[in-house]
Backbone atoms as SQL, in Angstrom:
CREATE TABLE atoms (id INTEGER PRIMARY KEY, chain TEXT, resi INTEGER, resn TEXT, atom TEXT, x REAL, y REAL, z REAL);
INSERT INTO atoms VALUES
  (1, 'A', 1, 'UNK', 'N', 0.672, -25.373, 1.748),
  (2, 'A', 1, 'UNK', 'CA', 0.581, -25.249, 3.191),
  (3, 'A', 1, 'UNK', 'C', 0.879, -23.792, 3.577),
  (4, 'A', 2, 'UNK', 'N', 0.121, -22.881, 4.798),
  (5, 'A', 2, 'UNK', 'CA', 0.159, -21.867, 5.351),
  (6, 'A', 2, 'UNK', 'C', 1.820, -21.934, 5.877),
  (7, 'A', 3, 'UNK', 'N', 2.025, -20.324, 5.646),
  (8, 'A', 3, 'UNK', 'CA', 3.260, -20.357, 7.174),
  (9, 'A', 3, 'UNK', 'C', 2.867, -20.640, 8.276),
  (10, 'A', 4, 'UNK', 'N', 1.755, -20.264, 8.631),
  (11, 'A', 4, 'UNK', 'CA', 1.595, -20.036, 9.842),
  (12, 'A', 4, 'UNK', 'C', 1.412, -22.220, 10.310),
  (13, 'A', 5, 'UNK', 'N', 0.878, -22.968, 9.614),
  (14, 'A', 5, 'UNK', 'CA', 1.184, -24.445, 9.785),
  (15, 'A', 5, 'UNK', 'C', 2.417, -25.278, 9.435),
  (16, 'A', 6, 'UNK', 'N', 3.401, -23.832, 8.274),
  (17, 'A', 6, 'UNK', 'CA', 4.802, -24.544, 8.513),
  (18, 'A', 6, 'UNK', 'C', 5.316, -24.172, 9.646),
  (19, 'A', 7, 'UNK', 'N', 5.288, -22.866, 10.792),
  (20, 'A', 7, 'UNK', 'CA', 5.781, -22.528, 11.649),
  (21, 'A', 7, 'UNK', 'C', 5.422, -23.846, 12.785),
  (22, 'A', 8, 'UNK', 'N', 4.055, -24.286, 12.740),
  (23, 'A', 8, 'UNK', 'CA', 3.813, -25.140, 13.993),
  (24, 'A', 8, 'UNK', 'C', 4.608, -26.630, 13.784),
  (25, 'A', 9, 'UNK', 'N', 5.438, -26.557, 12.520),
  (26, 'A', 9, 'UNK', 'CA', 5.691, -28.113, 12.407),
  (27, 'A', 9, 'UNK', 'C', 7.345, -28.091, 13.407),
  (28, 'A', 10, 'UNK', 'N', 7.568, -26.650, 13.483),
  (29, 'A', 10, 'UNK', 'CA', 9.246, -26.524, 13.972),
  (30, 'A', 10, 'UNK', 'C', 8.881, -27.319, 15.469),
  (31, 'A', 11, 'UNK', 'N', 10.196, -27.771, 15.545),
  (32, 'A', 11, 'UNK', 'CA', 10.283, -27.975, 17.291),
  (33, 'A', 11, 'UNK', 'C', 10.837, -26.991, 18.089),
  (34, 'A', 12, 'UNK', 'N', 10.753, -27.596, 19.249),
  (35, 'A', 12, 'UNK', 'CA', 11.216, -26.323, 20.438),
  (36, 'A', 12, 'UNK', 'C', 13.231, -25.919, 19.735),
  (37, 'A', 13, 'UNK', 'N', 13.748, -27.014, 19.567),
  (38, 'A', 13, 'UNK', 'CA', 14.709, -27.327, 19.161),
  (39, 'A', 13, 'UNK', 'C', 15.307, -25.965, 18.063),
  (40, 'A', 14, 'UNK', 'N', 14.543, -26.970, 16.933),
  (41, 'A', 14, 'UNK', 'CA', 14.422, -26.023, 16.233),
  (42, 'A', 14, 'UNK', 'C', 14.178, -24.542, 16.436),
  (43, 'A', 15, 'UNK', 'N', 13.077, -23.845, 17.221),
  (44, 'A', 15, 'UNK', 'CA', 13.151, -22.792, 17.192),
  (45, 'A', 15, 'UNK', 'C', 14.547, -22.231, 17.707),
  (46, 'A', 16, 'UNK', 'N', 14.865, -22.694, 19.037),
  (47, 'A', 16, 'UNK', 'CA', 15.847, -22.115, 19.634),
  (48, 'A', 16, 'UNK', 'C', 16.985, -21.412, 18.570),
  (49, 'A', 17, 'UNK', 'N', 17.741, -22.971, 17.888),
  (50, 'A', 17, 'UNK', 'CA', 18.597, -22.551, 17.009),
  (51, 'A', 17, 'UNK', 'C', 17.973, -21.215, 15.783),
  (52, 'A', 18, 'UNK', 'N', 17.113, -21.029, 15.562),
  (53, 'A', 18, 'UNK', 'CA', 16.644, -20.553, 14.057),
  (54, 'A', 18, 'UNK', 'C', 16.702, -18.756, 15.107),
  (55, 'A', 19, 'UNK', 'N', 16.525, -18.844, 16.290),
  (56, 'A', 19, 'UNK', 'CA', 16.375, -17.451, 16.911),
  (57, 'A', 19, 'UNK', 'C', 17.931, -17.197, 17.422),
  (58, 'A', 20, 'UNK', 'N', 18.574, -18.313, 17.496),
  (59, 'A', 20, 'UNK', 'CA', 19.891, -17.747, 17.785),
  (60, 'A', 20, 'UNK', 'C', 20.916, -17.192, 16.645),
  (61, 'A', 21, 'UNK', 'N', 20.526, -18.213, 15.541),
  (62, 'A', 21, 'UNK', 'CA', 20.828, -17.883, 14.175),
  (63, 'A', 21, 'UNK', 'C', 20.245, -17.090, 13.716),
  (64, 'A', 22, 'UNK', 'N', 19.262, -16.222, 14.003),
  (65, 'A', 22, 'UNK', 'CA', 18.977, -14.544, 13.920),
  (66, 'A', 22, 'UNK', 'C', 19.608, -13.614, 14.551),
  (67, 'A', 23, 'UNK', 'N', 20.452, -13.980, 15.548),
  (68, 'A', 23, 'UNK', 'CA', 21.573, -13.350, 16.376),
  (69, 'A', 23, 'UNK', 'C', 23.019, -13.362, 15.743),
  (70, 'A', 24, 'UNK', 'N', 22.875, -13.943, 14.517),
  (71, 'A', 24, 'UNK', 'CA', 24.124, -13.992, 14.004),
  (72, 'A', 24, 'UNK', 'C', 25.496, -14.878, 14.614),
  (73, 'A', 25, 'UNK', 'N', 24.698, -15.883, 15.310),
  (74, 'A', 25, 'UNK', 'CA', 25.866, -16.295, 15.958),
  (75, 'A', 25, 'UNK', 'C', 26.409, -17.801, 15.427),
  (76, 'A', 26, 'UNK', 'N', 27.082, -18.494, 15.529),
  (77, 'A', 26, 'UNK', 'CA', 27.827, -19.948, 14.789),
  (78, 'A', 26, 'UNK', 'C', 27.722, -21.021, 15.044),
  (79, 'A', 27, 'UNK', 'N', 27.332, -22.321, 14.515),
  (80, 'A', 27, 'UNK', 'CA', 26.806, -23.518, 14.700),
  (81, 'A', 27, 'UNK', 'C', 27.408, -23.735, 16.027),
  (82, 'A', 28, 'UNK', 'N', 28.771, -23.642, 15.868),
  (83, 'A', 28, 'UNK', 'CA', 29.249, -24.137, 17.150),
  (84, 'A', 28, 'UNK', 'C', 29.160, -22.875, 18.659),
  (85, 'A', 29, 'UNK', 'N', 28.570, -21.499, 18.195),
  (86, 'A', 29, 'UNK', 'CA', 27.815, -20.514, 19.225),
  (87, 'A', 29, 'UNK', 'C', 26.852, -21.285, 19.803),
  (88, 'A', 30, 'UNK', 'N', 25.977, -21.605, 18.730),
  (89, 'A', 30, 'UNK', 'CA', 24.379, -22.159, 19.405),
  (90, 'A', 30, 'UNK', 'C', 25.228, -23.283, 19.990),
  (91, 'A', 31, 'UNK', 'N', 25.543, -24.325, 19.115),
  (92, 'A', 31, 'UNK', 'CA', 25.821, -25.861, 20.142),
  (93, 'A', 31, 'UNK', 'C', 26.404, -25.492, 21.420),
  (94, 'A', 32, 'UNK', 'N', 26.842, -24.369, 22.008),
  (95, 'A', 32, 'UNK', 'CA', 28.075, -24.385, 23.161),
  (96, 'A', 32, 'UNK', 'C', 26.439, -24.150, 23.979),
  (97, 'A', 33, 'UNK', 'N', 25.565, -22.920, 23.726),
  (98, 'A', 33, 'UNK', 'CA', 24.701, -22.440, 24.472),
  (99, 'A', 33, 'UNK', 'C', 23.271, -23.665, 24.889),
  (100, 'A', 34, 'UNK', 'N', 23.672, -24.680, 23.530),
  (101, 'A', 34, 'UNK', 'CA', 22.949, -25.354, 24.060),
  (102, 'A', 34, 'UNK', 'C', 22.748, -26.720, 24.707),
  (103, 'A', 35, 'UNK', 'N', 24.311, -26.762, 24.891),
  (104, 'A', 35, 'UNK', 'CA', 24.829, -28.392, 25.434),
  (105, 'A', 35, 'UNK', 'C', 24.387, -29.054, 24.398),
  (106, 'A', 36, 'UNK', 'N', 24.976, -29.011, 22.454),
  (107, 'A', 36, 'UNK', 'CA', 24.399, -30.063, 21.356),
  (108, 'A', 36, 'UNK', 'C', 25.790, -30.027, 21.062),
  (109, 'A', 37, 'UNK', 'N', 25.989, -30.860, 20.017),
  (110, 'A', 37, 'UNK', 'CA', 27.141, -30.915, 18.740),
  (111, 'A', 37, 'UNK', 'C', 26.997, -29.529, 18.270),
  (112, 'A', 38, 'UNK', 'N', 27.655, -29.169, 16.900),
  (113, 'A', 38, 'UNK', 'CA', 27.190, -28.074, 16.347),
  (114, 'A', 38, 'UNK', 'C', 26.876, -28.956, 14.781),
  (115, 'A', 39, 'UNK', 'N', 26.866, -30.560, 14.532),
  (116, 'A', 39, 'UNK', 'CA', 26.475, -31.493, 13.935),
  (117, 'A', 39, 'UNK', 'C', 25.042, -31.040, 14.381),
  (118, 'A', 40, 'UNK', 'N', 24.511, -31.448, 15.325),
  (119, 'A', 40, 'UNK', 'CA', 23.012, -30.981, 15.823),
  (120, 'A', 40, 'UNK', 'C', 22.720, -30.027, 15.479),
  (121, 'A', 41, 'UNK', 'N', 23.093, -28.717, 15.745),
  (122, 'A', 41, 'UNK', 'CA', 22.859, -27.505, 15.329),
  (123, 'A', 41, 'UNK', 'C', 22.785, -27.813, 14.166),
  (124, 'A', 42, 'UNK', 'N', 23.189, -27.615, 12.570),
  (125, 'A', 42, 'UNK', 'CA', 23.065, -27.852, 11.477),
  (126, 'A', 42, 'UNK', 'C', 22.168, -28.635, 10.988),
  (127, 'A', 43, 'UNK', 'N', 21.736, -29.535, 11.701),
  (128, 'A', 43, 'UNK', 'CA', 20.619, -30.711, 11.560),
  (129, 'A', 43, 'UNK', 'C', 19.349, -30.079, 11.636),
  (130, 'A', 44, 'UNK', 'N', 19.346, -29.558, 13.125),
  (131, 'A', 44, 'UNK', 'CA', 18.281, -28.506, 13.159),
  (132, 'A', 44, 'UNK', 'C', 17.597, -27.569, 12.158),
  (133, 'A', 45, 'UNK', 'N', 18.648, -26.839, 11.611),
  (134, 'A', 45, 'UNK', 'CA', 18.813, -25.656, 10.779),
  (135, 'A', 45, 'UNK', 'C', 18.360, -26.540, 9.771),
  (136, 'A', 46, 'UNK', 'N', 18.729, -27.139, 9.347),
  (137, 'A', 46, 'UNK', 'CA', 18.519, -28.249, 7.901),
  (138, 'A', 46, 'UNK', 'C', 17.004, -28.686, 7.922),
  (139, 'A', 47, 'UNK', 'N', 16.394, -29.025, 9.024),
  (140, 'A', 47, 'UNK', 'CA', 15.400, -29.205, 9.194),
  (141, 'A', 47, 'UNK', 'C', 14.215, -28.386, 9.179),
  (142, 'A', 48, 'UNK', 'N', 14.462, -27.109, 9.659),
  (143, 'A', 48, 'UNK', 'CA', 13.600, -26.415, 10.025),
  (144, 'A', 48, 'UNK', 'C', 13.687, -25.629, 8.511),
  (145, 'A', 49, 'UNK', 'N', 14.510, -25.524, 7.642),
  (146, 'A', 49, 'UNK', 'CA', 14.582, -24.870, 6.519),
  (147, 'A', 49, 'UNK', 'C', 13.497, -25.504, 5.711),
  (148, 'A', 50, 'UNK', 'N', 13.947, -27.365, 5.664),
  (149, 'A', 50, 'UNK', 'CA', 12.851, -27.729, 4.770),
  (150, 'A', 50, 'UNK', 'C', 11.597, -27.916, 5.156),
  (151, 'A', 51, 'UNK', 'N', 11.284, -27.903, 6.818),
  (152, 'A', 51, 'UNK', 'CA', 9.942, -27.541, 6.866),
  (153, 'A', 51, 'UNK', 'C', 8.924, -26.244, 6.552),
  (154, 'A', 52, 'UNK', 'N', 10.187, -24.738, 6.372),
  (155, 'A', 52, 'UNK', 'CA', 9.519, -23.866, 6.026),
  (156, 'A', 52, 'UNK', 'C', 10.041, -23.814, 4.781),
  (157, 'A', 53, 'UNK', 'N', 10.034, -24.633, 3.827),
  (158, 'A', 53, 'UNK', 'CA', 10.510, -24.160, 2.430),
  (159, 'A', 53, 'UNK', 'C', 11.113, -23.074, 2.128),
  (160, 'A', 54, 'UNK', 'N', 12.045, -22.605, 3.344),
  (161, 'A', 54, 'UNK', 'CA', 13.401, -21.876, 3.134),
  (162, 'A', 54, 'UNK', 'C', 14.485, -22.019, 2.134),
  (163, 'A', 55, 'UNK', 'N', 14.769, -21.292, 1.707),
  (164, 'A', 55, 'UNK', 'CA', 16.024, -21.065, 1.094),
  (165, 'A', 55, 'UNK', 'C', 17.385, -21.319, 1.718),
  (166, 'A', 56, 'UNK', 'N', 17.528, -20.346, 2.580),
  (167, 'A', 56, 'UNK', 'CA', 18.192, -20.646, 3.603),
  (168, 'A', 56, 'UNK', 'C', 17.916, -20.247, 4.978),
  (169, 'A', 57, 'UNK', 'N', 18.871, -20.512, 6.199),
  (170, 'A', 57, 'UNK', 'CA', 18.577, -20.511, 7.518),
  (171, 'A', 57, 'UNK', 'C', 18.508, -19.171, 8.110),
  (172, 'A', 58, 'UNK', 'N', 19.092, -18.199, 7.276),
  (173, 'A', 58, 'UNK', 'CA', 18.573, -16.973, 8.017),
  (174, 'A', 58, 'UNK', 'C', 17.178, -16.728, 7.531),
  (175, 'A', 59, 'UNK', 'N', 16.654, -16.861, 6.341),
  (176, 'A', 59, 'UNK', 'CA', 15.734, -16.710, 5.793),
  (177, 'A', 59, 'UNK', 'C', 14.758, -17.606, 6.612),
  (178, 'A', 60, 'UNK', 'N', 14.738, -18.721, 6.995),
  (179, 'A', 60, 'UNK', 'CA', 13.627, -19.514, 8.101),
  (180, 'A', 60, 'UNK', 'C', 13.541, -18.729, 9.585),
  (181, 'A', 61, 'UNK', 'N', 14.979, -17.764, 9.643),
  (182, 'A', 61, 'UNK', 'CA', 14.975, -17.808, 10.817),
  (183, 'A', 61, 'UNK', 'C', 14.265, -16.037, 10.652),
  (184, 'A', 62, 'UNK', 'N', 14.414, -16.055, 9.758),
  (185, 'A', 62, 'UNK', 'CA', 13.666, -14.348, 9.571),
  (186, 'A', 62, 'UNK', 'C', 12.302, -14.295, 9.528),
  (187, 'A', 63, 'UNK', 'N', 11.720, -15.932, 9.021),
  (188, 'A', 63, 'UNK', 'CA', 10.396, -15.932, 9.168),
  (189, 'A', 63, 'UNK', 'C', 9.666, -16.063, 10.477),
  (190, 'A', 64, 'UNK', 'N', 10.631, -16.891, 11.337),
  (191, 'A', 64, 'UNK', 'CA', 10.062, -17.174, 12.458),
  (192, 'A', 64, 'UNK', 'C', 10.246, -16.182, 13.307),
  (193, 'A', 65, 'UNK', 'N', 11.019, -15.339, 13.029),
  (194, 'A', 65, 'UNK', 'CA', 11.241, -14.129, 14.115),
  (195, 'A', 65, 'UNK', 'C', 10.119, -12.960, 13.630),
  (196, 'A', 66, 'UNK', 'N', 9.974, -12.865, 12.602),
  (197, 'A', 66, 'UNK', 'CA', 8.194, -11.863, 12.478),
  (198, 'A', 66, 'UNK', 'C', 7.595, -12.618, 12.578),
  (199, 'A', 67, 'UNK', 'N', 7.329, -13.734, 12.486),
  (200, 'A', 67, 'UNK', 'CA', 6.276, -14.507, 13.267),
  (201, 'A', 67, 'UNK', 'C', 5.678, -14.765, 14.518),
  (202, 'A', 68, 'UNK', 'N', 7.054, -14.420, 15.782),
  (203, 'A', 68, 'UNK', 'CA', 7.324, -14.079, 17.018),
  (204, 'A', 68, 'UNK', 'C', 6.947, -12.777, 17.254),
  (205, 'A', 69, 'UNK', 'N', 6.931, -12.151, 16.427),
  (206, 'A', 69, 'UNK', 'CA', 6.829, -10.439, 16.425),
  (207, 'A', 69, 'UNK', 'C', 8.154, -10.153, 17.261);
């Protein structure tokens, strides 16, 4: 599968966290900003990793942010 069709599988969700977690900021940063758990947050992250066959979450989140340009 393309990146560019693993990128469309993320949700809105997902993106949010994966761009905030390019900000360097902490499960429980994103959960405060986004009215979630930071259980959610991690779920997210967990998710969106194995939809882009990430390694890890900065690494998904590095893809989706040059992907964003």
């Amino acid at each position: 599968m393309e990146k560019g069709d693993r990128l469309a599988r993320l949700t809105e969700r997902e993106r949010e966290c994966l761009r905030q977690w390019l900000q360097h900021k902490s499960a429980k940063e994103i959960a405060i900003d986004l009215g979630i758990s930071h259980h959610a947050v991690e779920k997210r992250l967990k998710m969106a990793r194995m939809k882009l066959d990430a390694a890890s979450s900065l690494q998904a989140a590095r893809m989706l942010g040059a992907a964003e340009g």
